[in-house]
N, C-alpha and C positions, 0 to 999 in steps of 0.2 A: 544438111539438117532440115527439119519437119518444121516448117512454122506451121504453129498451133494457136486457134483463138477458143476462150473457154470463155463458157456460159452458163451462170447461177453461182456461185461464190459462197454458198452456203460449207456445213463441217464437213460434209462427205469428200468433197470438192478439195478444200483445204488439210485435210490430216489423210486422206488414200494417195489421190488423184494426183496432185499435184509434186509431193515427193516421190510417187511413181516415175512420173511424166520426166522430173530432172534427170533422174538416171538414163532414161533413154537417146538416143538423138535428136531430139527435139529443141526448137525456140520457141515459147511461149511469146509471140507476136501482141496477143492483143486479147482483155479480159471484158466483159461485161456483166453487170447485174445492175440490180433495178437500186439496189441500197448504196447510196455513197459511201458511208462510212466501212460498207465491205470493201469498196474500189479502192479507197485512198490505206486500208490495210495491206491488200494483197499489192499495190501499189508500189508500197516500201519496201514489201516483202522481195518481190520480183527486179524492182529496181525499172520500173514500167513507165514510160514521158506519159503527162497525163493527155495527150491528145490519145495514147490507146487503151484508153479508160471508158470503156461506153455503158451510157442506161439505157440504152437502145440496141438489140441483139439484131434487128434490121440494119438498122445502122454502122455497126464493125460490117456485117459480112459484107455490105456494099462496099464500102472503103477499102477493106482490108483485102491482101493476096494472101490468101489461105491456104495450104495446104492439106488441112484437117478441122476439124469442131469436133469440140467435146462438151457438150450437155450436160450440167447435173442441175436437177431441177422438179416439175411434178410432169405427171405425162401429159396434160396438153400442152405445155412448152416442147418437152421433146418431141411429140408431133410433128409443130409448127417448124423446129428449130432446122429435123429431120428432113422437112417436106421442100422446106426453103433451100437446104445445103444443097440436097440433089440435084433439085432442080437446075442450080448454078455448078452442077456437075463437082461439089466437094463433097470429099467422104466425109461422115459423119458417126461419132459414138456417144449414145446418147446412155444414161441409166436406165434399168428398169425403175419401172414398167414404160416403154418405150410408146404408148398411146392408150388410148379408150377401148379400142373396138376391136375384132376381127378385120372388120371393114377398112379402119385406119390403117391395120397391118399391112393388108391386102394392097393398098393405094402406097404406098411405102416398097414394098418388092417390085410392084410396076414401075412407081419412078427410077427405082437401081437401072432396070433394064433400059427404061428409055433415055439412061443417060449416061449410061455405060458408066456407073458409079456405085458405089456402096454402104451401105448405114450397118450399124453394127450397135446391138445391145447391150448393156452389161449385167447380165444371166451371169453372174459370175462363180457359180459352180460346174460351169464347163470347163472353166480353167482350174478350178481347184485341185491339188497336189492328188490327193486321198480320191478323190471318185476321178479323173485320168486314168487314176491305178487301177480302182473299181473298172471298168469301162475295160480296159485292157486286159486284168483277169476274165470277165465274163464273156470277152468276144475270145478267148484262146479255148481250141479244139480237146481241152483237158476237162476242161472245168463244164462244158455242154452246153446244152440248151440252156437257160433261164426259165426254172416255171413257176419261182415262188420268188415275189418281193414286198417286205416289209419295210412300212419307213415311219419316222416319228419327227415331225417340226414345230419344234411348241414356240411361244413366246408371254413376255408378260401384258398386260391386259395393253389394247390398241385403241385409237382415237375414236374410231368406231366398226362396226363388224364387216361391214360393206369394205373400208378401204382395207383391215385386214386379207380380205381373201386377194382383195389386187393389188397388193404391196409384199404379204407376206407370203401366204400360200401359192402361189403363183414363182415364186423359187423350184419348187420342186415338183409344180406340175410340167415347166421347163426341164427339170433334173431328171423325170424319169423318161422323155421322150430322146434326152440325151444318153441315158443307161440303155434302154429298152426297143427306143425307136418308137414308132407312132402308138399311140393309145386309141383304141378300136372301138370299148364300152368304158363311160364312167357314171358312175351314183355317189351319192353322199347323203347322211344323216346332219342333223345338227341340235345342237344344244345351247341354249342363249342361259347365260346364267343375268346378264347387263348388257346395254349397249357395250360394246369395245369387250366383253367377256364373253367369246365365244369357241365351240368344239366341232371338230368333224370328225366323222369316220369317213373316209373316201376309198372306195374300190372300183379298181379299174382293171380291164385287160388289154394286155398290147396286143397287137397286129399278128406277133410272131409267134402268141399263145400262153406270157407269162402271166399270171393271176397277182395281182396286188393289193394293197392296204396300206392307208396315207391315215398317219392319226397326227392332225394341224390344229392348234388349242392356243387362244390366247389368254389362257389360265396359269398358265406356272411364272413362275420368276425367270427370267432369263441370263439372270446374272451363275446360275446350274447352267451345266450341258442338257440341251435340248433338242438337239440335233441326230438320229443316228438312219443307215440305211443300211438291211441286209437283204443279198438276194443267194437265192437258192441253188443249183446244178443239180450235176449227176453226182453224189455220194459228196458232196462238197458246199462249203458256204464261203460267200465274203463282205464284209462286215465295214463298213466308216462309221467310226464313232466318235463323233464333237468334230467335225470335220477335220482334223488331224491326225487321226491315227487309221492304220487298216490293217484286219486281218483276215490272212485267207486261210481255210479250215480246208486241207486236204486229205483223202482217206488215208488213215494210221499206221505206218509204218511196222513189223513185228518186232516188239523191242528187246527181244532174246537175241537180234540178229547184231550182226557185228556193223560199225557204225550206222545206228539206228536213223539220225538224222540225214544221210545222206541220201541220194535219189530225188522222187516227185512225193514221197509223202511227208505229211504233218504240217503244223503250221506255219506258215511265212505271217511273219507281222513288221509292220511299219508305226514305228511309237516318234514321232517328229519331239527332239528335247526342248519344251517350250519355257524352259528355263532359261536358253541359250542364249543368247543377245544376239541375236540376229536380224537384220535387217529384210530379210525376203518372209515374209509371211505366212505363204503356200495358202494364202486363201483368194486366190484367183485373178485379185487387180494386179498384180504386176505381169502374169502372163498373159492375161487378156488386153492392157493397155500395150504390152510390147507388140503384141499381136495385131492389132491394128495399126501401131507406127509402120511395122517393118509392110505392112501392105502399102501403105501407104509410100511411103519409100520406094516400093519396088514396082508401083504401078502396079500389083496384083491383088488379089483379093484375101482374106481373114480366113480365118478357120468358122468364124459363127457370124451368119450377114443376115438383114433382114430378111433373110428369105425361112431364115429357121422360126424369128417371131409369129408369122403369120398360124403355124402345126399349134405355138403355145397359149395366142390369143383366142383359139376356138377351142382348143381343151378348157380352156378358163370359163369362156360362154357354155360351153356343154355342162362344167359343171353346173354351172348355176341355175341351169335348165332344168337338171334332172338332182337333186339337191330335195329334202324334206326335211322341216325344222320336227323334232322331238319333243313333245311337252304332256307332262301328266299321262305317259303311254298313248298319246295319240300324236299321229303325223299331218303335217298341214304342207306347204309347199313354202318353197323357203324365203321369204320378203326382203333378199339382202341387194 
């Protein structure tokens, strides 16, 4: 079994994380947050002796034999959380957004290396069921190059515009280097309706030559699907929409012919019945937290390790580089 010590106790932590983490092989050894009244909850919850109960997240990892850290919190904590675990040679998985900077990232990959260890993000549409599937249509030799991709991630209005693009947008500028592979050029527009009410258009091109467009609004209601991502081929499309369902669009079958559906053409769709009372989610924390036990466990490495955050934290800074707010038909540079 994995003993595990967790840090920030906040809902994310408690309604994903945590019932995740039970079904796995793991022992939740040892919790910290800064709020008592969180401790003495998760406490009862877990059935936890309060000597491993800490307000001090220095504190447990000194004490405690760890086999793992898992972080949910804001990203200077997971920096600090990230910087410390390594160093003492524990893997560590912290949430997005995993730090501040490029530069943060960067000093984060270095420590993996000098300590022959690993930190691991939770970008958790790498594990998502629906773009897996995406990802695996678009790299088979059917479907071709990629040279059109379209994506839409909206939300309702945010705290304010700045942590908007590094809380929210910042998903999918992850998402498309995991679709697409590295992003080459990015520009963006912007539209401030209010603080916390803001729009981009973002276009970008990958490496490999696919043409993009990222439309990210913290204008609509998000209690709607907001969510969708199509990308392009040879004579074909494939499509996630609300991140549960996918369809692939293959060229059309002659339907004079005798069983018309069978073969490489027409649609393949995947419609997940979110009616069904089901316990696995397919929105990515259960396979990216098992994904990090079983490295853990196995003394080997994740599928997604710091070394991916460093590609997503300077797309982030590029954007914001090359970025121009919209007002009254004229452009200024973007103040976020």
């Amino acid at each position: 079994m994995v003993k595990i010590g967790l840090v920030g106790l906040g809902k994310h932590m408690l309604s994903q994380m945590i019932p995740n983490l039970l079904r796995l092989p793991v022992i939740i050894t040892a919790v910290c947050d800064k709020d008592g009244d969180k401790l003495r909850q998760i406490r009862r919850i877990l059935h936890l002796d309060s000597e491993k109960c800490y307000l001090s997240w220095e504190q447990m990892l000194e004490k405690e034999a760890l086999d793992g850290v898992i972080c949910v919190a804001d990203a200077n904590l997971h920096y600090m959380v990230s910087k410390t675990s390594l160093q003492r040679g524990i893997p560590v998985f912290v949430e997005k957004t995993p730090c501040r900077s490029a530069a943060q990232a960067a000093e984060l990959c270095r420590l993996q290396k000098e300590h022959h260890c690993f930190g691991m993000a939770g970008f958790n549409r790498r594990y998502t069921t629906a773009y897996r599937m995406m990802k695996e249509v678009t790299e088979s030799e059917a479907f071709g190059r990629p040279c059109l991709y379209l994506a839409k991630y909206n939300s309702s209005a945010y705290s304010d515009s700045q942590y908007f693009v590094f809380n929210h947008v910042i998903h999918h500028l992850d998402l498309m280097r995991y679709l697409l592979g590295e992003i080459d050029s990015i520009a963006a527009q912007r539209i401030e309706k209010a603080d916390g009410m803001t729009g981009y258009h973002i276009r970008f091109r990958s490496v490999s030559g696919c043409m993009g467009f990222l439309q990210s609004a913290s204008l609509q209601c998000e209690a709607y699907p907001v969510e969708r991502v199509e990308i392009t081929g040879d004579g074909c499309c494939v499509t996630a929409d609300n991140v549960k369902m996918l369809q692939y669009n293959r060229p059309v079958s002659a339907k004079t012919e005798k069983n018309p559906l069978l073969g490489e053409h027409d649609s393949l769709c995947w419609n997940y019945n979110q009616g069904h009372s089901s316990m696995y989610g397919h929105y990515g924390y259960e396979r990216e937290l098992a994904d990090f036990v079983e490295a853990v466990q196995a003394g080997s490495r994740p599928e997604n390790t710091f070394d991916d955050i460093c590609g997503t934290m300077l797309l982030y800074e590029r954007l914001l580089e090359h970025c121009t707010t919209v007002s009254g038909g004229a452009e200024t540079d973007c103040k976020v």
